[in-house]
N, C-alpha and C positions, 0 to 999 in steps of 0.2 A: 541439531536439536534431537534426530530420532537417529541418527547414522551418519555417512556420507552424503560429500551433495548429487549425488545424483542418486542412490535409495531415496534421501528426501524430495527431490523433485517427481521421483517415480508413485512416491508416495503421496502428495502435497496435499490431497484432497480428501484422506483418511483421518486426517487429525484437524480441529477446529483452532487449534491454538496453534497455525503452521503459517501466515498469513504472508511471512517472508519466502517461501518454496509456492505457496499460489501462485502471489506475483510474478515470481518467475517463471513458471509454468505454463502460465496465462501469456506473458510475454514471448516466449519460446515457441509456442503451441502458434499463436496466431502470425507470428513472423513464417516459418515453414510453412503454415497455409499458403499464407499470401505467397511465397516464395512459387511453391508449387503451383500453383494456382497464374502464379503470374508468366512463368516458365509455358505452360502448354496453351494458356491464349495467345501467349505470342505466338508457337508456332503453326497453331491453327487462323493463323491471321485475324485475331480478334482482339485484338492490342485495343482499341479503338474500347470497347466494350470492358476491357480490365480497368482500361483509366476511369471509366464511368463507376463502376464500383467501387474501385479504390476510394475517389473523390466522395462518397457519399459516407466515407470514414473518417476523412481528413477535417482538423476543424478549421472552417474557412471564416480570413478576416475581415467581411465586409458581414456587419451586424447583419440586413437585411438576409441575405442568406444563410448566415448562422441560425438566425430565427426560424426559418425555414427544415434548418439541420442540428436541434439540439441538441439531439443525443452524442454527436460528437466531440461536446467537450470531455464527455466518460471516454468514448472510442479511442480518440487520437493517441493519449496516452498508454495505448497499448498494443500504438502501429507501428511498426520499421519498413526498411526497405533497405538499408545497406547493414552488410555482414559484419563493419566494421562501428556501426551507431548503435546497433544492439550489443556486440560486444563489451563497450566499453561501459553501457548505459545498466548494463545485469552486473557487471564486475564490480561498480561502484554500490550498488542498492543493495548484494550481498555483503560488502566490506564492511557497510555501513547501517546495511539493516541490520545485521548480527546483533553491532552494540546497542540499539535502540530497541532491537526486541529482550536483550538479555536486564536492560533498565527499565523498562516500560511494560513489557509484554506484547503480544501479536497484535491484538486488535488495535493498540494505540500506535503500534508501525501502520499496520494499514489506514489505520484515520490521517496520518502523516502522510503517507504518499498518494492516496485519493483527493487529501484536501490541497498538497502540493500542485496536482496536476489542474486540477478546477483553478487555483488561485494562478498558476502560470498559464494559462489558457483566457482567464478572464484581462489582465495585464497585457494580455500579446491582444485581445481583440481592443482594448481601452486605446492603450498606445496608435495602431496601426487605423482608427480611426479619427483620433482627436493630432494626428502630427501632421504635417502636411508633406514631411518627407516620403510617407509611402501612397500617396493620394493618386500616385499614376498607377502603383501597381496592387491597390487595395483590393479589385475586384476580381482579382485572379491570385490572390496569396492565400494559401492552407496551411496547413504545419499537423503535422504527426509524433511521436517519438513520445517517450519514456521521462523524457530529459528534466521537464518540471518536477514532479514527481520523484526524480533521484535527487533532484538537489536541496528538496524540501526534507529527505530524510537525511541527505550528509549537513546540511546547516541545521537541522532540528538535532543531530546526532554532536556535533562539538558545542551546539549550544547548553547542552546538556550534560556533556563528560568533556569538556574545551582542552585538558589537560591531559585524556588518554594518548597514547601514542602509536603510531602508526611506523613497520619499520620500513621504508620506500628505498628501492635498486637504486643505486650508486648515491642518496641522502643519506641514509642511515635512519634513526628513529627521528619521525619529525611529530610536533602536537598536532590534532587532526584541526583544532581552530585554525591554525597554518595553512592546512589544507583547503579548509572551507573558503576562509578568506582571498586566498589565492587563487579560486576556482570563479568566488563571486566579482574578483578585479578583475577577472578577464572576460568574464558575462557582458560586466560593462562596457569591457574598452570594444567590445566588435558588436554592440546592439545598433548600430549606423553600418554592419558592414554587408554581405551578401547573406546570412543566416539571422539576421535581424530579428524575424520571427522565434525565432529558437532560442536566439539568447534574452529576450523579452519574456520567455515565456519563463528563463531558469531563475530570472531575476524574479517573478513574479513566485515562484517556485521556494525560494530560498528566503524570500521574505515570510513567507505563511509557513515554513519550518523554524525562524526563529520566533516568531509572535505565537505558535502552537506550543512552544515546547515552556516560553515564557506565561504564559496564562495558564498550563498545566499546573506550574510548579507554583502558581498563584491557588489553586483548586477550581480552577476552571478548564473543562474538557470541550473544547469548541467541535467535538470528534462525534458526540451524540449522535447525532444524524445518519452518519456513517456507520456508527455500530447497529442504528436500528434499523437500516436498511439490509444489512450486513445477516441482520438476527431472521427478520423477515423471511429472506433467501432461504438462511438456516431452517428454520421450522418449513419451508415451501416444500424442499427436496429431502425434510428429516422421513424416516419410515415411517406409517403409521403403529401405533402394540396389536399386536395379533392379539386376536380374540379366541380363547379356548371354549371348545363348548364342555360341558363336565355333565355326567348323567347319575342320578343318586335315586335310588329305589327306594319309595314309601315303605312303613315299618307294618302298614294296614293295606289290605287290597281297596284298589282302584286301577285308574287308568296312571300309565307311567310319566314320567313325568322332566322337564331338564332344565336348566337353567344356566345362563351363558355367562361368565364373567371376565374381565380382561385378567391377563397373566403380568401380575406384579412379584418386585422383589421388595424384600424386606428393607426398610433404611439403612444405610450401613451404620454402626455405632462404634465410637473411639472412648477408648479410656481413657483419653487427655481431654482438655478443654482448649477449643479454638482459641486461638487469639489476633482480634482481628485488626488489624490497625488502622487508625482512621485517619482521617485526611489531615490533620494537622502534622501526623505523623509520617505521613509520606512527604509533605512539604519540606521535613525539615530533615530527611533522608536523601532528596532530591537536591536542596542547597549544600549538603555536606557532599555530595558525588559532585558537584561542581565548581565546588571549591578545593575538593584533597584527593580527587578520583574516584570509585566504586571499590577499589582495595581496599580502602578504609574504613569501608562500611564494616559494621559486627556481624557476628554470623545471624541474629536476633533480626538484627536490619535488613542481611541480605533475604533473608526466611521473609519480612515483612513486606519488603517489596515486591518477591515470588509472587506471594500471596495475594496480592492488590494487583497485580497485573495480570491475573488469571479474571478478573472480573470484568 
């Protein structure tokens, strides 16, 4: 979007409209922590005391203690532990968050994979208490990882451009609905198997990327929340305007005298007139991208939809 991805990741936190290089960054950032961090309590023999922290990040599925640990369902999604789960788990969210941020724009990627990882986190705690299959090992099961949350952006992402094409080592070009589908049948066939939790959670995950992307393209943004939490932050850690003090000498004797005002710019002004497109027209730019792909779109359309995802 601004460069390379790793100037974009270097950068991620400079630009507001970057929310695919946060994620990443965010993800990356806190895996090396933990990495580091996990590396020298072990060799100072304090193993015992890592897993204690760790655990107080992981979301665990026995309700009573979830309740106890809420904030976990935001954490977990942004934990790893193998070199090989973060791997694959950034390579898919970049593949895939690309094309849903270049259709949507940033913020409605990240309302897609925040609200992924809540909706597979909620699914994995539903399941693993109402089954009786995990009723032995309920009260000692957590789960971490990224993996709700990518799958919420790769099914929100062929829900949405189903017909793009992806070109994949020794397939050739294949539809990324192919993908998706392929990725969500084998979600299911190992939810009874040792990762239980994790494949519950991609199912839960991949459900709330297609019923997001379908209520959007309805004109309903189930993402609200998320962007005003989002904006909250924004204005928390925005700078405050420096205040100029300015001194102006009476045109009569007296005492002198000053007055302090903040330093503004002028509005900027365009010779053109905006044109903004409204929500019926984004619906019916978002059915023609999923029915004939975003090639298709006019350059008028592709302008329209820039513009509406900046918002």
């Amino acid at each position: 979007m601004y460069g390379g991805l790793w100037d974009n990741l270097k950068n991620a936190f400079k630009h507001s409209d970057n929310s695919l290089y946060k994620i990443l960054a965010i993800n990356l950032l806190v895996f090396f922590t933990v990495l580091v961090f996990r590396v020298f309590m072990t060799f100072a023999g304090a193993g015992t005391a890592y897993k204690t922290g760790i655990n107080l990040l992981m979301m665990p599925a026995d309700i009573p203690q979830f309740l106890l640990q809420p904030w976990t369902i935001i954490t977990y999604m942004f934990l790893h532990e193998g070199i090989f789960h973060i791997l694959f788990n950034m390579l898919f969210l970049y593949w895939f968050g690309l094309l849903v941020h270049q259709y949507l724009g940033s913020r409605k990627l990240a309302n897609l994979y925040i609200l992924g990882g809540i909706a597979g986190g909620l699914f994995y705690l539903l399941i693993y208490n109402i089954s009786p299959l995990f009723s032995e090992v309920l009260a000692t099961s957590k789960m971490l990882g990224a993996s709700a949350g990518v799958y919420a952006v790769v099914v929100g992402a062929a829900t949405l451009a189903p017909n793009t094409t992806f070109h994949l080592l020794l397939l050739g070009p294949v539809k990324i609905k192919y993908i998706a589908i392929f990725y969500v049948v084998i979600a299911f066939a190992n939810s009874i198997g040792s990762n239980a939790g994790g494949e519950l959670a991609h199912l839960g995950g991949a459900a709330l990327g297609f019923f997001y992307i379908w209520q959007l393209q309805k004109g309903n943004d189930w993402g609200r929340p998320v962007q005003a939490v989002g904006r909250f932050f924004e204005n928390l850690f925005r700078n405050t305007p420096k205040v100029k003090v300015s001194y102006r000498k009476k045109t009569h004797s007296g005492p002198s005298d000053f007055t302090a005002s903040k330093v503004s710019k002028p509005a900027p002004t365009s010779s053109k007139p905006q044109m903004i497109a409204t929500q019926d027209e984004i619906d019916q730019i978002l059915d023609k991208i999923a029915e004939k792909g975003y090639e298709a779109l006019s350059k008028e359309e592709k302008r329209k939809l820039f513009e509406f995802s900046k918002k």
